[in-house]
PDB file of N, CA, C and O in Angstrom:
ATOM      1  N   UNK A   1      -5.200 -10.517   2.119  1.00  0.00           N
ATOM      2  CA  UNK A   1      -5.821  -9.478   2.909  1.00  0.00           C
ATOM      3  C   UNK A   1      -7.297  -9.742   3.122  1.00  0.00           C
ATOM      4  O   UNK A   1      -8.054  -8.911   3.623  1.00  0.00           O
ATOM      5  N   UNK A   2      -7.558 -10.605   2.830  1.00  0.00           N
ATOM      6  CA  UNK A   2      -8.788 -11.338   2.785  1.00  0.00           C
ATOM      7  C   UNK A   2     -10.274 -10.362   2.350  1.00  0.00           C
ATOM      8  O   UNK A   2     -11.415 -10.479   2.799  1.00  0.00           O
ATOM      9  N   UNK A   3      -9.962  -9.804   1.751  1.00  0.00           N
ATOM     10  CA  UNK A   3     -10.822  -8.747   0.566  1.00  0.00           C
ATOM     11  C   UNK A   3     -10.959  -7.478   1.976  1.00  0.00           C
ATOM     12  O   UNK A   3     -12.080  -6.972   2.037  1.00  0.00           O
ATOM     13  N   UNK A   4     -10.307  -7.155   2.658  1.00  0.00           N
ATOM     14  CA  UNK A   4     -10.699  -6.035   2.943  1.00  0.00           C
ATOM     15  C   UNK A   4     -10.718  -4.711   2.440  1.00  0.00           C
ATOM     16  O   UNK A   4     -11.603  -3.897   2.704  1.00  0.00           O
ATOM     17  N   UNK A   5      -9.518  -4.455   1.553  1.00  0.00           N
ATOM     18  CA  UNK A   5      -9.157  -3.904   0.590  1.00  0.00           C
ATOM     19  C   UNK A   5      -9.950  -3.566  -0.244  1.00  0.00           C
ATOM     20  O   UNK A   5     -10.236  -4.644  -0.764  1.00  0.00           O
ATOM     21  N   UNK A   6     -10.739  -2.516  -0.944  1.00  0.00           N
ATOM     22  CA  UNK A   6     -11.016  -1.771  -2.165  1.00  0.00           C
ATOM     23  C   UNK A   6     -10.366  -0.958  -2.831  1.00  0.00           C
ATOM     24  O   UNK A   6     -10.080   0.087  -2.248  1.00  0.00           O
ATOM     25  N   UNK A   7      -9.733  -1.186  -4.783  1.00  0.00           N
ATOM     26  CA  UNK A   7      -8.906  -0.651  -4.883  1.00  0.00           C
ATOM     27  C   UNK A   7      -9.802   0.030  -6.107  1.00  0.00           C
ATOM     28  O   UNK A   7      -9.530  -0.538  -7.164  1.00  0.00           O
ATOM     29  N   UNK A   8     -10.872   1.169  -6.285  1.00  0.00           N
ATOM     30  CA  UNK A   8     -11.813   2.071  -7.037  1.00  0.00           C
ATOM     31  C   UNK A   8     -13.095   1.074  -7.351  1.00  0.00           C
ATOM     32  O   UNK A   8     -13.850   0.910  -8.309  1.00  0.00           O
ATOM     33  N   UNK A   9     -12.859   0.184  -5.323  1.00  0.00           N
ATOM     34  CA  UNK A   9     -14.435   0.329  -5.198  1.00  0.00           C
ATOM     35  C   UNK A   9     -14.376  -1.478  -5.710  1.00  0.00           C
ATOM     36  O   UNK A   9     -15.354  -2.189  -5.482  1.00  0.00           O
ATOM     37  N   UNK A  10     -13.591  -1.834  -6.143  1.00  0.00           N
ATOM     38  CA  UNK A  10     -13.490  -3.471  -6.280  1.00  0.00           C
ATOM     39  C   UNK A  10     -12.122  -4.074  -5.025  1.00  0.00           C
ATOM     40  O   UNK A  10     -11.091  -3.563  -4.589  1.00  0.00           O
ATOM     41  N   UNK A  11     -12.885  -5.491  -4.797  1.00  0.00           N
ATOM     42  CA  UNK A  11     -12.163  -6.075  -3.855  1.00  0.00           C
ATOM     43  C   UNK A  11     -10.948  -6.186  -4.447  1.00  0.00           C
ATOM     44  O   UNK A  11     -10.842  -6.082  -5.669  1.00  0.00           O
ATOM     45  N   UNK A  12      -9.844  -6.419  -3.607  1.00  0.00           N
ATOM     46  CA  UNK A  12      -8.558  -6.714  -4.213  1.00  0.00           C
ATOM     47  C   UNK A  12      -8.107  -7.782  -3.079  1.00  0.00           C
ATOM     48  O   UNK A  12      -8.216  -7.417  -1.908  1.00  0.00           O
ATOM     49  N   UNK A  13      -7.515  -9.317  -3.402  1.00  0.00           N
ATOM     50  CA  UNK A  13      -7.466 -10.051  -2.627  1.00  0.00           C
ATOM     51  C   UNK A  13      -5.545 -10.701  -3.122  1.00  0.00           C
ATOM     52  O   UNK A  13      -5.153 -11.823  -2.802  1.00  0.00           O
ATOM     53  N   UNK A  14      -4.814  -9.850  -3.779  1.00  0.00           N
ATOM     54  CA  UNK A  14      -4.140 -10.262  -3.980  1.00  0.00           C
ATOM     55  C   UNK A  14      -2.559  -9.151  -3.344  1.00  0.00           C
ATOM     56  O   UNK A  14      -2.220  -8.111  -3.908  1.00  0.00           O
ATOM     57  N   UNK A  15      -2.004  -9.615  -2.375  1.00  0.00           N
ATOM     58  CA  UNK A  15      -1.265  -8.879  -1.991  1.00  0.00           C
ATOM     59  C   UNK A  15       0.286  -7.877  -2.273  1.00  0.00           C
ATOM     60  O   UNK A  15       0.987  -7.077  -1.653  1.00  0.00           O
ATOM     61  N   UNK A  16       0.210  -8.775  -4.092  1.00  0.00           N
ATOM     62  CA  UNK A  16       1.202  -8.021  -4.585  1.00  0.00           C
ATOM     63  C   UNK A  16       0.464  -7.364  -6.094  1.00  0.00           C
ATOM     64  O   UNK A  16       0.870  -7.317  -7.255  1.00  0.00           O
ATOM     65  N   UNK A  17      -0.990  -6.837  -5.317  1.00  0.00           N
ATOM     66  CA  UNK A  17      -1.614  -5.802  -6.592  1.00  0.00           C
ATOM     67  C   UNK A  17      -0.714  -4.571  -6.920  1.00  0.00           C
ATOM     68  O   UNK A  17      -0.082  -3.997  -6.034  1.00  0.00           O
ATOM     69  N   UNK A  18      -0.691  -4.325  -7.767  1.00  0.00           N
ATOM     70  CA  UNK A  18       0.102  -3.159  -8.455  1.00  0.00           C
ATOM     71  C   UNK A  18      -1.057  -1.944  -9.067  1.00  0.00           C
ATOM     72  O   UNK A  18      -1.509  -1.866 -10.210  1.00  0.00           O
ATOM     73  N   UNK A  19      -1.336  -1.081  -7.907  1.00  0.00           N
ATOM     74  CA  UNK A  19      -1.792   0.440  -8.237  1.00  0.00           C
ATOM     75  C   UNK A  19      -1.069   0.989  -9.098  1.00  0.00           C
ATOM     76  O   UNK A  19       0.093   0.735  -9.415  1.00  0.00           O
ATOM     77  N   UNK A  20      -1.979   1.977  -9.589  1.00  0.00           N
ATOM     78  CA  UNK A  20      -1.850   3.107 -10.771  1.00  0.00           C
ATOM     79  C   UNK A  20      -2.122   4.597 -10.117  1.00  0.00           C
ATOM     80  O   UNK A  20      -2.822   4.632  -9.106  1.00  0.00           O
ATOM     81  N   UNK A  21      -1.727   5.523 -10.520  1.00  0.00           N
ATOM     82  CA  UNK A  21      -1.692   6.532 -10.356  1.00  0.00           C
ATOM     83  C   UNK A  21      -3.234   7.037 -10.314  1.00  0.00           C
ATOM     84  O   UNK A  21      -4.018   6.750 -11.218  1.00  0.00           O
ATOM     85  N   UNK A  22      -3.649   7.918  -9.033  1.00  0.00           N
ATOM     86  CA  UNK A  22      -5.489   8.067  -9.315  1.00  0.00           C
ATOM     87  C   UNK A  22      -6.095   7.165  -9.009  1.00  0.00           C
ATOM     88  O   UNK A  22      -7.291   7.236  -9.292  1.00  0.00           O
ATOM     89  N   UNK A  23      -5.528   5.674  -8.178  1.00  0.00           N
ATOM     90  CA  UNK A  23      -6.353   4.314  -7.686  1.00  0.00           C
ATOM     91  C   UNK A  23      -6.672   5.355  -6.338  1.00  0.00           C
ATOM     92  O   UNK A  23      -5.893   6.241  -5.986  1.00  0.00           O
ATOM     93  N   UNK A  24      -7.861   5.077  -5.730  1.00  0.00           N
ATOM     94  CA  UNK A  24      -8.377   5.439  -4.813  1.00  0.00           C
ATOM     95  C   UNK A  24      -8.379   3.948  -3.595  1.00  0.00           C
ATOM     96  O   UNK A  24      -8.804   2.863  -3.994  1.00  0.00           O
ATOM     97  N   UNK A  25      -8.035   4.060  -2.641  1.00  0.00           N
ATOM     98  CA  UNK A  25      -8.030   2.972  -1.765  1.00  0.00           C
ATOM     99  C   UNK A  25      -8.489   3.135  -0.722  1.00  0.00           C
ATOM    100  O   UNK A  25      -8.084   4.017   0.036  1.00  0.00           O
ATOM    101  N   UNK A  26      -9.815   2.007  -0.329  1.00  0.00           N
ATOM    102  CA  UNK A  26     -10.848   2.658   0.655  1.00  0.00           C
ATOM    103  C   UNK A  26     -10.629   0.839   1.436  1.00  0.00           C
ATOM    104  O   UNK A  26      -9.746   0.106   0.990  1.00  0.00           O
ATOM    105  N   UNK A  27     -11.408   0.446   2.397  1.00  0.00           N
ATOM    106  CA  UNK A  27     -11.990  -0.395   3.248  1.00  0.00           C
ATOM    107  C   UNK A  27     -12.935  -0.817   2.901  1.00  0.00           C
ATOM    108  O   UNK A  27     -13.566   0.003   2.233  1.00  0.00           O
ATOM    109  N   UNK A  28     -13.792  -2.499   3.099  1.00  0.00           N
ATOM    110  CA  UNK A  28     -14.851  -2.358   2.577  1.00  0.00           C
ATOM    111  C   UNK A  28     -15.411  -2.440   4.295  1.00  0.00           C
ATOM    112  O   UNK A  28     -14.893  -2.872   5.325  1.00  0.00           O
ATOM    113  N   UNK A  29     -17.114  -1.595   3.881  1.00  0.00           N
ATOM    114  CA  UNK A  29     -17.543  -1.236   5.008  1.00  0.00           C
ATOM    115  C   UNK A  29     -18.123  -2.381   6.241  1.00  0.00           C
ATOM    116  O   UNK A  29     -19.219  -2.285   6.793  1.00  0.00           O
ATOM    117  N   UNK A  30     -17.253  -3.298   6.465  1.00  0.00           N
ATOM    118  CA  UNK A  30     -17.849  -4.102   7.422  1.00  0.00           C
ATOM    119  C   UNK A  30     -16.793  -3.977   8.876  1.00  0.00           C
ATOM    120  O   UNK A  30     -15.636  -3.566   8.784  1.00  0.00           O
ATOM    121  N   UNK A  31     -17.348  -4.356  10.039  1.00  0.00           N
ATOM    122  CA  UNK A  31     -16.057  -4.111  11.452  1.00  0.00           C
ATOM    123  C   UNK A  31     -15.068  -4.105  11.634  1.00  0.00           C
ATOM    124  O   UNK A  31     -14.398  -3.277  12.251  1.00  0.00           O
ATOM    125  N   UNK A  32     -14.464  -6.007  10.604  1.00  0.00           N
ATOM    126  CA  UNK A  32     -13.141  -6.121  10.962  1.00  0.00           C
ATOM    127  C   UNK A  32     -12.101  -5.451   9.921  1.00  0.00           C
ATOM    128  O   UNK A  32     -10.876  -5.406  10.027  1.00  0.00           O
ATOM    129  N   UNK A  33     -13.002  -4.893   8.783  1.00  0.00           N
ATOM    130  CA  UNK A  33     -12.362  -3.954   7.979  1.00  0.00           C
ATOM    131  C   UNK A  33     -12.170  -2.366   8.742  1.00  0.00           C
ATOM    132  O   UNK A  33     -11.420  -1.405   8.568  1.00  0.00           O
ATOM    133  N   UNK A  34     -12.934  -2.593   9.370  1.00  0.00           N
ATOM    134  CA  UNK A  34     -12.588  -0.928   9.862  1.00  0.00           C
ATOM    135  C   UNK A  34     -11.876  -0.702  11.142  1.00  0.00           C
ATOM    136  O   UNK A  34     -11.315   0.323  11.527  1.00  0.00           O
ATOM    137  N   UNK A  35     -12.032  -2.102  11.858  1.00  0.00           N
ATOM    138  CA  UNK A  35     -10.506  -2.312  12.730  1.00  0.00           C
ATOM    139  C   UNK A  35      -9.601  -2.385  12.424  1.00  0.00           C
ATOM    140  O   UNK A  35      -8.948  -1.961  13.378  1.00  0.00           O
ATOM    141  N   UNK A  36      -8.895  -2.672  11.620  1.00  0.00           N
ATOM    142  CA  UNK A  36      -7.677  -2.525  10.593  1.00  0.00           C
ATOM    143  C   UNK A  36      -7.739  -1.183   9.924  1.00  0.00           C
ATOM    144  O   UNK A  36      -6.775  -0.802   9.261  1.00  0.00           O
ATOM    145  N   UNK A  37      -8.450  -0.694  10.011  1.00  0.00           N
ATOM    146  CA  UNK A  37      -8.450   0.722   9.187  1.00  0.00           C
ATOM    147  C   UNK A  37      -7.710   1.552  10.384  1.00  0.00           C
ATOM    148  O   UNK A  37      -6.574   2.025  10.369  1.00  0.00           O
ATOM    149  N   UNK A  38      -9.095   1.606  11.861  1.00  0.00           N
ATOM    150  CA  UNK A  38      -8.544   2.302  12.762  1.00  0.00           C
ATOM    151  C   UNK A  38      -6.925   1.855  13.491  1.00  0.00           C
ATOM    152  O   UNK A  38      -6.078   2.713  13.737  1.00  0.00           O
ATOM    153  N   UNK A  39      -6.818   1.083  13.630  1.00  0.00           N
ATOM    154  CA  UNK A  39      -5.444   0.707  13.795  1.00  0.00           C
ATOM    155  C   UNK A  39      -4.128   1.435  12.952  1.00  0.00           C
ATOM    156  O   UNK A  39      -3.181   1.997  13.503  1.00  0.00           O
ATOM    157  N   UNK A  40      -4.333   1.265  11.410  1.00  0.00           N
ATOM    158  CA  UNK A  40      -3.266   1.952  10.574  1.00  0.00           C
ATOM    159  C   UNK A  40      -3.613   3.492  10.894  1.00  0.00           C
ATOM    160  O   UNK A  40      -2.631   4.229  10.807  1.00  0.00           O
ATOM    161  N   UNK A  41      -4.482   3.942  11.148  1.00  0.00           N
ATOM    162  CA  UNK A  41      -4.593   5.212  11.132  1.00  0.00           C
ATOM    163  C   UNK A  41      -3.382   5.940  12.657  1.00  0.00           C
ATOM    164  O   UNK A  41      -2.725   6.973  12.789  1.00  0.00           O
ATOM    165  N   UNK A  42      -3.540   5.156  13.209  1.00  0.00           N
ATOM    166  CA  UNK A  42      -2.414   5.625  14.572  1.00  0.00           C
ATOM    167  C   UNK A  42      -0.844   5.093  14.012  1.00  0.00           C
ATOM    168  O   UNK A  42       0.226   5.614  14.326  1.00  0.00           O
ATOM    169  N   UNK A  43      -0.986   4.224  13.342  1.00  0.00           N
ATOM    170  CA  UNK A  43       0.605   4.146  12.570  1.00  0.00           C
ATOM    171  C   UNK A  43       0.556   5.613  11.878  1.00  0.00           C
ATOM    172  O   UNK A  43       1.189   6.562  12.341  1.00  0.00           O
ATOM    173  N   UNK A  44      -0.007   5.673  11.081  1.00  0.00           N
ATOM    174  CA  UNK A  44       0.161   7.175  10.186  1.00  0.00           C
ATOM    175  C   UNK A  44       0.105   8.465  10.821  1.00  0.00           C
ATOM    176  O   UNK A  44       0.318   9.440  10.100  1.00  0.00           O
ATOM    177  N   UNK A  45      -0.150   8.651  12.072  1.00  0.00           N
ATOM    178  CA  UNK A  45      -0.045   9.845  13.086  1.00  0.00           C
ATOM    179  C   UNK A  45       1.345   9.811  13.222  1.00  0.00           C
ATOM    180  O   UNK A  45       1.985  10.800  12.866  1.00  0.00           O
ATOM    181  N   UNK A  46       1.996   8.695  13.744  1.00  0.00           N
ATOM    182  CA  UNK A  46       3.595   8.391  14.120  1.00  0.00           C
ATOM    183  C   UNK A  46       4.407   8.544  13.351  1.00  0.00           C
ATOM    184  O   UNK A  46       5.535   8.918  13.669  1.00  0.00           O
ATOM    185  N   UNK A  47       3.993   8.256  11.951  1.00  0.00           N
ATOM    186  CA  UNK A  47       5.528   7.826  10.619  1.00  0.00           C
ATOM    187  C   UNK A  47       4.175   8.903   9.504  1.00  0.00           C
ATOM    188  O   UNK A  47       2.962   9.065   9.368  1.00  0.00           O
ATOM    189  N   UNK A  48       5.625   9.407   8.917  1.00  0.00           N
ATOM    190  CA  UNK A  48       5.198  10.688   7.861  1.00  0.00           C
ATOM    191  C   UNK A  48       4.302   9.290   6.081  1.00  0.00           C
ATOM    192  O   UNK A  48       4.445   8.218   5.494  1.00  0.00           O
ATOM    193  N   UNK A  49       3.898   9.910   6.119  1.00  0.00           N
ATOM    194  CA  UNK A  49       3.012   8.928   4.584  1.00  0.00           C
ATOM    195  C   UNK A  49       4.042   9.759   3.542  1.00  0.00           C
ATOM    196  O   UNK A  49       4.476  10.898   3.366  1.00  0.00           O
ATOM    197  N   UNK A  50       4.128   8.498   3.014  1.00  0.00           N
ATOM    198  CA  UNK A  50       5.460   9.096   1.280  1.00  0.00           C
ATOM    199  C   UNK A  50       4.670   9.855   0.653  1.00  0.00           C
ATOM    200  O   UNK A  50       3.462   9.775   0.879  1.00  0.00           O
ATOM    201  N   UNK A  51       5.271  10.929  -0.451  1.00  0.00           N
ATOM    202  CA  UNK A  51       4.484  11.628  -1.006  1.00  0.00           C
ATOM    203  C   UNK A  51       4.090  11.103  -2.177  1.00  0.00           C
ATOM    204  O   UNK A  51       3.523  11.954  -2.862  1.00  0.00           O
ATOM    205  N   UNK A  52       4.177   9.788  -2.812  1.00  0.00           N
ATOM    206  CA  UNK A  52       3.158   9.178  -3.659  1.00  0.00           C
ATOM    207  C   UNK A  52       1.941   8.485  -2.813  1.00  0.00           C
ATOM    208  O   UNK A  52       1.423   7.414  -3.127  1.00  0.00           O
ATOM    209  N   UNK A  53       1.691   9.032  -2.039  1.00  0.00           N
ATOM    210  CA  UNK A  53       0.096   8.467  -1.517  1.00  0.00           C
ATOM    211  C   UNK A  53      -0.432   9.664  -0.828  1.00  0.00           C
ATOM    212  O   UNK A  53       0.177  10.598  -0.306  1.00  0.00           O
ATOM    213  N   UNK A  54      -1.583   9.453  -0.931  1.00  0.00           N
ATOM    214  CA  UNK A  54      -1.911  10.977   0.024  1.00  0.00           C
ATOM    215  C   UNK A  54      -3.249   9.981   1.186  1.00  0.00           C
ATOM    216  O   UNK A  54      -4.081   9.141   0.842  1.00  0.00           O
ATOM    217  N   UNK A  55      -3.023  10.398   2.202  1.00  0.00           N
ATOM    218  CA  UNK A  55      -3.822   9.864   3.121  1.00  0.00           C
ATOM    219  C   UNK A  55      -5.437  10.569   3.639  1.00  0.00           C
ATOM    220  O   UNK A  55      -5.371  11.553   4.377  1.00  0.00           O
ATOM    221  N   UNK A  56      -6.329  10.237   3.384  1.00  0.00           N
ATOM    222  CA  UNK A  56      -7.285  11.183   4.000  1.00  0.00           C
ATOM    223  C   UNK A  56      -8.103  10.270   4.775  1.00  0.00           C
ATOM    224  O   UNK A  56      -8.908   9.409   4.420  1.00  0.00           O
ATOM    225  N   UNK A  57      -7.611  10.751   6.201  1.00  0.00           N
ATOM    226  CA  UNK A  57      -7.873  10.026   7.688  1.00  0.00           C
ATOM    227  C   UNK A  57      -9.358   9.568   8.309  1.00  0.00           C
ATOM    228  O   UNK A  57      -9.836   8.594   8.890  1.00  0.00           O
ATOM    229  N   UNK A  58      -9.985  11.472   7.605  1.00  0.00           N
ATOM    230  CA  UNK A  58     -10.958  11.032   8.112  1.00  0.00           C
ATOM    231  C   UNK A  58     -12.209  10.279   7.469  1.00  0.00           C
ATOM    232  O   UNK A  58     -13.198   9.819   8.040  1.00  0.00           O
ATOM    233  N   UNK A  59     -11.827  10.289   5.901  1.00  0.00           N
ATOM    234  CA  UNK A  59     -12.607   9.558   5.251  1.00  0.00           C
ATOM    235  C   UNK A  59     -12.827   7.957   4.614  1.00  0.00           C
ATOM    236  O   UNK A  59     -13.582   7.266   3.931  1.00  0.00           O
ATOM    237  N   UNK A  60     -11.117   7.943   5.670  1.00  0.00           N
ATOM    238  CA  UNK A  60     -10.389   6.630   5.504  1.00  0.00           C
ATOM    239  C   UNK A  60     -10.568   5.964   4.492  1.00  0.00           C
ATOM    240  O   UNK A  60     -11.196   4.908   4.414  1.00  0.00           O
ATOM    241  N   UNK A  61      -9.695   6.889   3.137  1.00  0.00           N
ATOM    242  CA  UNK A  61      -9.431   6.365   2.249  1.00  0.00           C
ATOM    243  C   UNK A  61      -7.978   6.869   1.641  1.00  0.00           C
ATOM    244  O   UNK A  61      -7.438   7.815   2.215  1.00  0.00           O
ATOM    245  N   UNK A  62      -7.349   6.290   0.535  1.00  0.00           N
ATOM    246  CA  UNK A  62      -6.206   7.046   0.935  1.00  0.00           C
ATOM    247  C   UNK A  62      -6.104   7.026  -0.897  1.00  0.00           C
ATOM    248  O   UNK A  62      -6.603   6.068  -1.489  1.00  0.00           O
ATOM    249  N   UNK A  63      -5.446   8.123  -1.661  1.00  0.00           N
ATOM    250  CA  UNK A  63      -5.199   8.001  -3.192  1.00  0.00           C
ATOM    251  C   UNK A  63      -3.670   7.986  -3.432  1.00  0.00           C
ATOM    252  O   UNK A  63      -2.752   8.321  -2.683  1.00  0.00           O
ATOM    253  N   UNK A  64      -3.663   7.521  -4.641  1.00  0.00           N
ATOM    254  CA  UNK A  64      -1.996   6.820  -5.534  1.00  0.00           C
ATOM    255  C   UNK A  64      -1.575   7.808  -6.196  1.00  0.00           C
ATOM    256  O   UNK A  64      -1.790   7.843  -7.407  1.00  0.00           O
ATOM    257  N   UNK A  65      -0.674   9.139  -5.365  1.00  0.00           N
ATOM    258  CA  UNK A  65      -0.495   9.900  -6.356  1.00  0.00           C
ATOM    259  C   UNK A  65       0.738  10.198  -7.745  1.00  0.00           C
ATOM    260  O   UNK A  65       1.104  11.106  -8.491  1.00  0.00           O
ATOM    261  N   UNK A  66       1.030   8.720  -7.440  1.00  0.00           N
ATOM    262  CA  UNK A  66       2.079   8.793  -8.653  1.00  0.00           C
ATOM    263  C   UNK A  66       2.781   7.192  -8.189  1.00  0.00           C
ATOM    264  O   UNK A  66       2.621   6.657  -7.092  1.00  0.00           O
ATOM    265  N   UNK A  67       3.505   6.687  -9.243  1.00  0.00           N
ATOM    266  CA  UNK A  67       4.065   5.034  -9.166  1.00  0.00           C
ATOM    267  C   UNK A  67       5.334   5.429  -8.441  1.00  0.00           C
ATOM    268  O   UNK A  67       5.952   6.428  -8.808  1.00  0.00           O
ATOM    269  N   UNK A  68       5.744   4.696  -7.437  1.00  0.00           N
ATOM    270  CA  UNK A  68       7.605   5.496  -6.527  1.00  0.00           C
ATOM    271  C   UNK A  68       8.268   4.665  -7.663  1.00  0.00           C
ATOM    272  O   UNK A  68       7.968   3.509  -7.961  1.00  0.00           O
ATOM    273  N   UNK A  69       9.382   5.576  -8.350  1.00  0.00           N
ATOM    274  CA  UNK A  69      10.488   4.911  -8.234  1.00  0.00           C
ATOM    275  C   UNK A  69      11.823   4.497  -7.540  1.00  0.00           C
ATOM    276  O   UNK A  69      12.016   4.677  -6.338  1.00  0.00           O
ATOM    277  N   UNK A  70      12.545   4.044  -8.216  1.00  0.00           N
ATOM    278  CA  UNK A  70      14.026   3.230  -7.226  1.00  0.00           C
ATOM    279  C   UNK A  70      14.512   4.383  -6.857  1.00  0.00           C
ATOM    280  O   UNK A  70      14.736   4.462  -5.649  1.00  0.00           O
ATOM    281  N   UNK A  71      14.807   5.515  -7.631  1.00  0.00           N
ATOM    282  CA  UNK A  71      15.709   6.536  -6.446  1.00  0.00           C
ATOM    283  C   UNK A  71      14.785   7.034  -5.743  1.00  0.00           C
ATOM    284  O   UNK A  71      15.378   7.284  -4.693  1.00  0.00           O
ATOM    285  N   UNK A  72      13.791   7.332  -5.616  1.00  0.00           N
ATOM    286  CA  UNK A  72      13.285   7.743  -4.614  1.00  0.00           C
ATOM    287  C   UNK A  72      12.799   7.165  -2.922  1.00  0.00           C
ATOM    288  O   UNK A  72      12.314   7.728  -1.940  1.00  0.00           O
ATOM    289  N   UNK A  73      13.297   5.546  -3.282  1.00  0.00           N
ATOM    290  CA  UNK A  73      13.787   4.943  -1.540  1.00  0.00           C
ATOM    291  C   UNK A  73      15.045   5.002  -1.264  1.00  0.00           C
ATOM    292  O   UNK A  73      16.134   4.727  -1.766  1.00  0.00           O
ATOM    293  N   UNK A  74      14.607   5.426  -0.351  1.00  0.00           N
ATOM    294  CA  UNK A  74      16.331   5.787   0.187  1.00  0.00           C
ATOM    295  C   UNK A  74      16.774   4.328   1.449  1.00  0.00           C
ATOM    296  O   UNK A  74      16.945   4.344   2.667  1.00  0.00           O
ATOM    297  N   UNK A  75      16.829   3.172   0.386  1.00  0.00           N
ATOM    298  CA  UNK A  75      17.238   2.217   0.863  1.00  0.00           C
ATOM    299  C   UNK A  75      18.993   1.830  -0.283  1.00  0.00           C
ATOM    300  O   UNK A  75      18.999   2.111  -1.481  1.00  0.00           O
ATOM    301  N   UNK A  76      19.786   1.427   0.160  1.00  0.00           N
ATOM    302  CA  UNK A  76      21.055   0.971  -0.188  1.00  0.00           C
ATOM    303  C   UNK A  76      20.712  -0.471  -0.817  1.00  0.00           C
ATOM    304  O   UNK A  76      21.491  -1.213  -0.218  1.00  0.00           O
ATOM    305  N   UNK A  77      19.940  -1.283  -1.730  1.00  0.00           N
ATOM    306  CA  UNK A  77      19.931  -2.526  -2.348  1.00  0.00           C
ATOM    307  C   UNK A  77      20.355  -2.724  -3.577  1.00  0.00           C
ATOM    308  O   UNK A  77      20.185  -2.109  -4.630  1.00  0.00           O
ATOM    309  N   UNK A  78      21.150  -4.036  -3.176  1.00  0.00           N
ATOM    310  CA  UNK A  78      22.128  -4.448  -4.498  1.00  0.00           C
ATOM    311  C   UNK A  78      20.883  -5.650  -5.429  1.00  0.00           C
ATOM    312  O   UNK A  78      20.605  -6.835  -5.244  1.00  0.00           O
ATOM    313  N   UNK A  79      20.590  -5.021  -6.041  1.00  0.00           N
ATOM    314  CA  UNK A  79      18.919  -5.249  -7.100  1.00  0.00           C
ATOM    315  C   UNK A  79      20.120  -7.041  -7.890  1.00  0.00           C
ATOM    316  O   UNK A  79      19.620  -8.130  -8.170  1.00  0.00           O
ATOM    317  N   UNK A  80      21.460  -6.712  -8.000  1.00  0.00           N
ATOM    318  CA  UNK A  80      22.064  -8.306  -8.546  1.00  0.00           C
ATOM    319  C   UNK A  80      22.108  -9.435  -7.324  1.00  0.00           C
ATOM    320  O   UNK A  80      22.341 -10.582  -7.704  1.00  0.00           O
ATOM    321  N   UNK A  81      21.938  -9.263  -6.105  1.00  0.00           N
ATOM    322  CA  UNK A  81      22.282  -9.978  -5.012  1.00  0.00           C
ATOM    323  C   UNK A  81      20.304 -10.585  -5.427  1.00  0.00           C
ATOM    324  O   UNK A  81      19.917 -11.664  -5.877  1.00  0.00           O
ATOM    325  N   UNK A  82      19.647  -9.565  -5.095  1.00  0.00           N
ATOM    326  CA  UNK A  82      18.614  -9.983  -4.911  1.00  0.00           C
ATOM    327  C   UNK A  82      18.398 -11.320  -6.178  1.00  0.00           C
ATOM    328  O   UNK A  82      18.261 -12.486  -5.809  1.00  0.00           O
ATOM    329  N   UNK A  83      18.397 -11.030  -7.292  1.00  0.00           N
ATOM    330  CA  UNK A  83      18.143 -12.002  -8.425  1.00  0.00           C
ATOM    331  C   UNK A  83      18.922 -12.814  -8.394  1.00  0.00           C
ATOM    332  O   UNK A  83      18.576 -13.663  -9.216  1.00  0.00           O
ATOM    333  N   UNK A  84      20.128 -13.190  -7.757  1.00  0.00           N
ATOM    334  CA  UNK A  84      20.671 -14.151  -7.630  1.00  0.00           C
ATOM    335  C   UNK A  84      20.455 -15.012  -6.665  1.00  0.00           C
ATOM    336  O   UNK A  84      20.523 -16.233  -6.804  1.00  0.00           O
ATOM    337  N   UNK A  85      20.181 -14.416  -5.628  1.00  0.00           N
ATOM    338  CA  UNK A  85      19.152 -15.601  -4.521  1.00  0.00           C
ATOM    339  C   UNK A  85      18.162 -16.238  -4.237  1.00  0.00           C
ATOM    340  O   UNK A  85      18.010 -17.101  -3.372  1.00  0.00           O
ATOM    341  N   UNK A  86      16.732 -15.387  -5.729  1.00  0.00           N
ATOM    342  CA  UNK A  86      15.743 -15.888  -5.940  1.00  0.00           C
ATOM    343  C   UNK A  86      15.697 -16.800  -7.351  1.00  0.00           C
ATOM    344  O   UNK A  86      14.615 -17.255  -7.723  1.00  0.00           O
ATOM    345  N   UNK A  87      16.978 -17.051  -8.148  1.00  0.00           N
ATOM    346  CA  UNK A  87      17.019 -17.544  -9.026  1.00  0.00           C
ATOM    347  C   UNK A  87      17.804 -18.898  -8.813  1.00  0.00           C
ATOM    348  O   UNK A  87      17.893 -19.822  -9.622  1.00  0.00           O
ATOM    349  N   UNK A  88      18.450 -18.800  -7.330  1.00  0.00           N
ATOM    350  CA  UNK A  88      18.397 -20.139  -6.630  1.00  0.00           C
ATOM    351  C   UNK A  88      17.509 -21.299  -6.566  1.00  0.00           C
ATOM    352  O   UNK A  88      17.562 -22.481  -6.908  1.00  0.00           O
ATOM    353  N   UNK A  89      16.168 -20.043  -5.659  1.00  0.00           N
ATOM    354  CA  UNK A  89      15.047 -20.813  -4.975  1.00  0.00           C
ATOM    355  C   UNK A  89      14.324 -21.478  -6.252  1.00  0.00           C
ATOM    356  O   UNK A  89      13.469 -22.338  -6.046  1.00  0.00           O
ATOM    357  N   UNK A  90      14.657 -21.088  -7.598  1.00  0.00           N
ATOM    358  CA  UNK A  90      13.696 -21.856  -8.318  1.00  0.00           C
ATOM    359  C   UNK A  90      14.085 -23.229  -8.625  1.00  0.00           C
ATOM    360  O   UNK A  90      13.317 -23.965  -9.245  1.00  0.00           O
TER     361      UNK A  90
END
């Protein structure tokens, strides 16, 4: 993400960071960070934000209000298919 990302105000450059509950997630303040900001912000007008994140638009920052767990996506995945196809690739 090439540090655009602040995750309580430190860069985060790694795209499978793992938030905590109470991480605050802001932009850091330079253009092409805040073109990407304004951009997601018209995705989030369109599609409802899950209720472990809370979005605040106009201060364009958004907080972690709790870790999702597995029942709470309401996706159908067979979690043994998956480990068996990445335990291929190794």
């Amino acid at each position: 993400n090439h540090k655009h990302i602040l995750v309580n105000n430190r860069a985060i450059n790694v795209p499978s960071y793992r938030c905590k509950p109470k991480d605050i997630i802001t932009a850091r303040d330079r253009p092409e960070s805040r073109a990407i900001i304004a951009k997601n912000n018209k995705f989030s007008q369109t599609y409802k934000v899950p209720n472990h994140l809370t979005l605040q638009s106009l201060q364009n920052k958004g907080l972690v209000n709790e870790i999702i767990d597995r029942e709470s996506i309401d996706l159908n995945i067979n979690e043994l298919l998956v480990v068996e196809y990445y335990s291929r690739k190794a």
